[in-house]
C-alpha positions in Angstrom: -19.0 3.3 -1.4 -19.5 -0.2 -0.5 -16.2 -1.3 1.3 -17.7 -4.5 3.9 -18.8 -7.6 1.9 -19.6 -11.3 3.4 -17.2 -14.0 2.1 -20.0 -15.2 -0.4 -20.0 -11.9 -1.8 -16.3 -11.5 -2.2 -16.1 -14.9 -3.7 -18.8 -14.3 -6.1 -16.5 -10.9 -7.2 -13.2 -13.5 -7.7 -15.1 -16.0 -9.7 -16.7 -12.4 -11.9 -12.7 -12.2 -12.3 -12.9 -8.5 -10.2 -9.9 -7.2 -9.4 -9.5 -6.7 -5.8 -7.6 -5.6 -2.9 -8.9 -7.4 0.3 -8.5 -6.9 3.9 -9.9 -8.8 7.0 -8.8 -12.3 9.2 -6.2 -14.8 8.1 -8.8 -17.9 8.3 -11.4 -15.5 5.9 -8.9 -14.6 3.7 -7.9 -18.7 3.3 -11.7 -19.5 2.3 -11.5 -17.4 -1.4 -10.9 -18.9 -4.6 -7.8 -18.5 -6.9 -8.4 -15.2 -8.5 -7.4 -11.6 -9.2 -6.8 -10.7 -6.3 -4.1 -9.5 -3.3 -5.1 -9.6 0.7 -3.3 -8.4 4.0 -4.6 -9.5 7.4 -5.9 -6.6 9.5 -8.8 -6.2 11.8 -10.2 -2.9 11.5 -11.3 0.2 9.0 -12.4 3.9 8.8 -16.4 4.3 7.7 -19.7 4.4 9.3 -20.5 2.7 12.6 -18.7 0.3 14.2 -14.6 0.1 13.0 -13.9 -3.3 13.6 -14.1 -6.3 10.7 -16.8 -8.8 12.1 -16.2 -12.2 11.6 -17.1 -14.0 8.1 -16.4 -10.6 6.9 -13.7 -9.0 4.7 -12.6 -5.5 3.3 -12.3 -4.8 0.0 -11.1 -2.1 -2.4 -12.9 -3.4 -5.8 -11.4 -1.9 -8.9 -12.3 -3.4 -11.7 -14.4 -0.8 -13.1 -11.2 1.5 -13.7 -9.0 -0.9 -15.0 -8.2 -2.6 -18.6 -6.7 -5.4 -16.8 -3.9 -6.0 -13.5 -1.4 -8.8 -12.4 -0.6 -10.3 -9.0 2.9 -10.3 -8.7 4.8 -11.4 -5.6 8.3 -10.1 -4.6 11.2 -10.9 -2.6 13.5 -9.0 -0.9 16.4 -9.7 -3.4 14.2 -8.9 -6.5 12.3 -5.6 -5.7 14.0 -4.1 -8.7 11.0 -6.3 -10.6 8.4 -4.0 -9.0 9.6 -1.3 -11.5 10.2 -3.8 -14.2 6.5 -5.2 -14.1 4.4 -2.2 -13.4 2.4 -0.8 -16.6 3.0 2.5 -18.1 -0.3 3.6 -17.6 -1.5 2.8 -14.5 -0.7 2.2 -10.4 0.4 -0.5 -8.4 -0.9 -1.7 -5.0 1.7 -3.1 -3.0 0.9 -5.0 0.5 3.9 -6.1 2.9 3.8 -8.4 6.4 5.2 -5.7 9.1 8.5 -6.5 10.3 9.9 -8.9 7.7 12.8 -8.5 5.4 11.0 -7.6 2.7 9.5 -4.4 4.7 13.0 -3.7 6.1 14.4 -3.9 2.4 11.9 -2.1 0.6 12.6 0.7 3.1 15.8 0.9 1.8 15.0 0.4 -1.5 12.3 2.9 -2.2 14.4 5.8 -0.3 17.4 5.2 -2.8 15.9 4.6 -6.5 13.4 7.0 -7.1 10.3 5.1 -7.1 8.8 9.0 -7.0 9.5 9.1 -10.9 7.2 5.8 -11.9 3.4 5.7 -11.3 1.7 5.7 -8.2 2.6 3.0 -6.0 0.1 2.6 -2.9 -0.3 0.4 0.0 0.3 -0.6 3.2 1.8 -3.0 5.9 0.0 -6.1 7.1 -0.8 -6.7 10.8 -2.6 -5.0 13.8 -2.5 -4.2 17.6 1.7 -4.1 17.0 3.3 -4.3 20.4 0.4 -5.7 22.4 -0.9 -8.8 23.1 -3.5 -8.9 20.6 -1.3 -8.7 17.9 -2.1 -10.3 14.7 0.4 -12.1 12.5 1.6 -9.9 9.6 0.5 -12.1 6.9 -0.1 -11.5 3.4 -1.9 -13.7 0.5 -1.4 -14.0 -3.1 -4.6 -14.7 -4.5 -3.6 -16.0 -7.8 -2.5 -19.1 -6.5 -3.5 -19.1 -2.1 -0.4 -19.0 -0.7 0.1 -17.0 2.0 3.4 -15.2 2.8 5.1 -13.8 6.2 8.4 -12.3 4.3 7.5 -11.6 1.0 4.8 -8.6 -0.6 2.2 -8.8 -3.2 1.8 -6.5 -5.7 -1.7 -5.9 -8.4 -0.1 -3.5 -11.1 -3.5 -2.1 -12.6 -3.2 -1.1 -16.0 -5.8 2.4 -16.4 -8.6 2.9 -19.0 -6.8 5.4 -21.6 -8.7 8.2 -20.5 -8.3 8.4 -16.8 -5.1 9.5 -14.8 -4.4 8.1 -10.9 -3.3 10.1 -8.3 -1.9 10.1 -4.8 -2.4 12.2 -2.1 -0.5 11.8 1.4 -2.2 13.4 4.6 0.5 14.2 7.2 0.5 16.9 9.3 3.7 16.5 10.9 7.1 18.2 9.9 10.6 18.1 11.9 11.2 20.3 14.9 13.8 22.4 15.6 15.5 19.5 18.4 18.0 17.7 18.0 19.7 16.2 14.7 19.3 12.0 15.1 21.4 9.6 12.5 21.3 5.9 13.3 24.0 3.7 11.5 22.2 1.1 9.9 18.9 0.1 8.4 16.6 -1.7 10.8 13.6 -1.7 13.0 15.4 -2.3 16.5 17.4 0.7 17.0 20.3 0.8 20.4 22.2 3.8 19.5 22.5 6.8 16.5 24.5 10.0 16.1 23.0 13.1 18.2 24.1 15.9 16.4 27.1 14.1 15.4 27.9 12.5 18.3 27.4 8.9 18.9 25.1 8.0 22.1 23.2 5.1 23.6 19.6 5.4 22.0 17.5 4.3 25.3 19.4 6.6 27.6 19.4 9.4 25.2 15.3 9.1 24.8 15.3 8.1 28.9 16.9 12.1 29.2 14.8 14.1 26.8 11.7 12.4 27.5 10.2 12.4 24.1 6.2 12.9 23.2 5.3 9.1 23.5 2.2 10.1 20.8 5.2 12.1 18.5 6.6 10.2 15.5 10.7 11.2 14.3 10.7 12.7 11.4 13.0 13.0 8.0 12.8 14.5 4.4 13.4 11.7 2.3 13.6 12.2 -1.7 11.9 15.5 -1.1 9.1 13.9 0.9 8.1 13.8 4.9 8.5 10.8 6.0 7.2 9.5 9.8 8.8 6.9 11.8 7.0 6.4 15.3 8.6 4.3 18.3 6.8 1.6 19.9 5.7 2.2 23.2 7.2 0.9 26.0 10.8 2.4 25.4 13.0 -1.6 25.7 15.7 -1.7 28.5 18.5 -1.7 25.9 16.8 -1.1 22.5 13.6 0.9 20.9 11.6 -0.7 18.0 10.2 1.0 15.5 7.2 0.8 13.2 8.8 1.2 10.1 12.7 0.7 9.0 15.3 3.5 10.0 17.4 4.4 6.8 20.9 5.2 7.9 22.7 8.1 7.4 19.3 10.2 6.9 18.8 12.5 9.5 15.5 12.2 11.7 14.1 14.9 14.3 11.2 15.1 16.5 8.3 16.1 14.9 6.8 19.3 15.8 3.4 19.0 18.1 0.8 19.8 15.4 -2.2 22.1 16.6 -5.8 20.7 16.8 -4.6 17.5 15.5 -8.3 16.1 15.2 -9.4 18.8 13.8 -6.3 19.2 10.8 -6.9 15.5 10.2 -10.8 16.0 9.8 -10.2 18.8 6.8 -7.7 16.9 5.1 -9.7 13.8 5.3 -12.6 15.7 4.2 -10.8 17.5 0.7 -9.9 14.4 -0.4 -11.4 14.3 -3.9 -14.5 12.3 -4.7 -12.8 9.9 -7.1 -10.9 8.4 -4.6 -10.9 4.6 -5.0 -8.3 3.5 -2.3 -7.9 5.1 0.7 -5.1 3.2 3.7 -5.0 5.0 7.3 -2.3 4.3 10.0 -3.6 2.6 13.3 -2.3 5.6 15.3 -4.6 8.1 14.1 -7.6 6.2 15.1 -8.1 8.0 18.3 -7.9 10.9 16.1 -10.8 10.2 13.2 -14.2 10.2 14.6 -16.7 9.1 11.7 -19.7 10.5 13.1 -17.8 13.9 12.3 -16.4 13.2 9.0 -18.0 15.1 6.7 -17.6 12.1 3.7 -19.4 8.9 4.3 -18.4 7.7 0.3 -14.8 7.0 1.9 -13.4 3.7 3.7 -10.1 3.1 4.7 -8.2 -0.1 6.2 -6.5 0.9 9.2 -3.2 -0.6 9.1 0.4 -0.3 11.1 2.7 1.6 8.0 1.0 2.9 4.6 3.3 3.0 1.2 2.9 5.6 -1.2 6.1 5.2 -3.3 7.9 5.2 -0.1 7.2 3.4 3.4 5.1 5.8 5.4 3.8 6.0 8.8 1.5 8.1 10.8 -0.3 9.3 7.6 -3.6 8.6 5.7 -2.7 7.8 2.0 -5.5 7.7 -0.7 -5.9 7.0 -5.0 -7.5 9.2 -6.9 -8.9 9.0 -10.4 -9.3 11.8 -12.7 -11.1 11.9 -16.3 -9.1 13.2 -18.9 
């Protein structure tokens, strides 16, 4: 599956009136028409060969051959309530969100509490790359129905389905909570300074300074029935830790577990992923972890990104779209 197109290409797909899901460099992303279309700057992807974008290229997820029709819709983090309002009834929604902003915070919150598990499936993933390090990239998203491009809001394309064919979502994580210690923080943000150990209140960075923590570990919670990974930037701060995706308070988070063959669990997951599947969004962490040359499907691509949605906010986990004929 074709995932790597030049920007003539791509721009010849939005003037077609595709409907697509794009990927690459802020100053690509800027070149494309008004169209159909949603975008997230990130700089690198799962497939054959090399795994970074090159320049004048972009990634894209084209669905239009699936879909009736789809809307760009752009939210806030006062109005998320509209993602429910506006999705179809038959169909998915692709949401993309600029790491650290309020609308990623929110939404953290917001799909934890209101049982976003009940609606279709709702796929995507947070915008950015290289978080923590120099070469950081600014979280950025772009609305491609009218060009503007947002730091603190996400863009949604709700994809109505042909009658006949069903979506589904899959989740790859192979991590589950230890037996450690019991961690409740008070509030919902990225920067955490101090949470409840086993019921006792403690200073965060000294507490993770004593138990010395796997650095390459995420925390881990059960969240409306689901696993759900949140993984701590490395270096530990002198007075705080930030974290890759928003804490939810009063939810209580352990270490995860250290998985066994890690590599190798990823590379049999990754590779029973069903055939059909048209969308596929990785976590930057595990690329150390996914060798191509050993995957045993060269039909899938995947953006690598620094969180992944599927309903919820996710981290440290591949999540993919299926489609299945009725």
């Amino acid at each position: 599956m074709k995932s790597i197109y030049s920007i003539g290409e791509v721009e010849q797909l939005v003037k077609q009136g595709h409907s697509l899901v794009l990927a690459g460099e802020e100053e690509y992303l800027r070149l494309l028409s008004p169209g159909n279309w949603i975008g997230a700057v990130a700089n690198r992807y799962l497939g054959t060969g090399a795994d970074e974008i090159e320049p004048g290229m972009l990634f894209a997820f084209d669905l239009s051959e699936h879909l009736l029709t789809s809307r760009v819709c752009v939210y806030q983090s006062f109005n998320l309530d509209g993602l429910q309002r506006d999705c179809y009834g038959h169909g998915f929604s692709v949401v993309l969100m600029p790491a650290f902003s309020e609308v990623h915070r929110f939404y953290g919150i917001y799909s934890a509490t209101l049982g976003y598990r009940y609606l279709n499936p709702v796929i995507g993933w947070v915008a950015g790359a290289n978080l923590g390090t120099a070469e950081m990239l600014e979280p950025l998203v772009i609305d491609g129905l009218t060009g503007r491009i947002y730091p603190d809001r996400a863009v949604v394309l709700h994809c109505l389905l042909k009658p006949d064919v069903d979506a589904k979502m899959q989740v790859i994580n192979i991590f589950e909570p230890g037996d450690g210690d019991s961690l409740v923080f008070p509030e919902a943000s990225f920067i955490a300074r101090s949470c409840y150990v086993n019921g006792k209140l403690a200073n965060l960075v000294d507490y993770w300074h004593e138990v010395a923590p796997n650095p390459q570990l995420p925390l881990v919670a059960s969240i409306g029935g689901a696993l759900v990974n949140v993984m701590p930037l490395q270096p530990v701060g002198q007075n705080s830790i930030t974290m890759c995706s928003a804490l939810i308070p009063g939810v209580e988070y352990r270490f995860a577990k250290p998985p066994e063959q890690m590599a190798a669990q990823l590379h049999r997951k990754v590779n029973a992923l069903a055939e059909s599947t048209i969308l596929l969004t990785c976590c930057e962490l595990l690329r150390p972890y996914l060798n191509s040359t050993t995957l045993q499907r060269p039909d899938l691509q995947a953006i690598y990104a620094p969180g992944e949605i599927a309903y919820s906010l996710q981290n440290f986990t591949m999540v993919g779209l299926s489609l299945h004929q009725r």
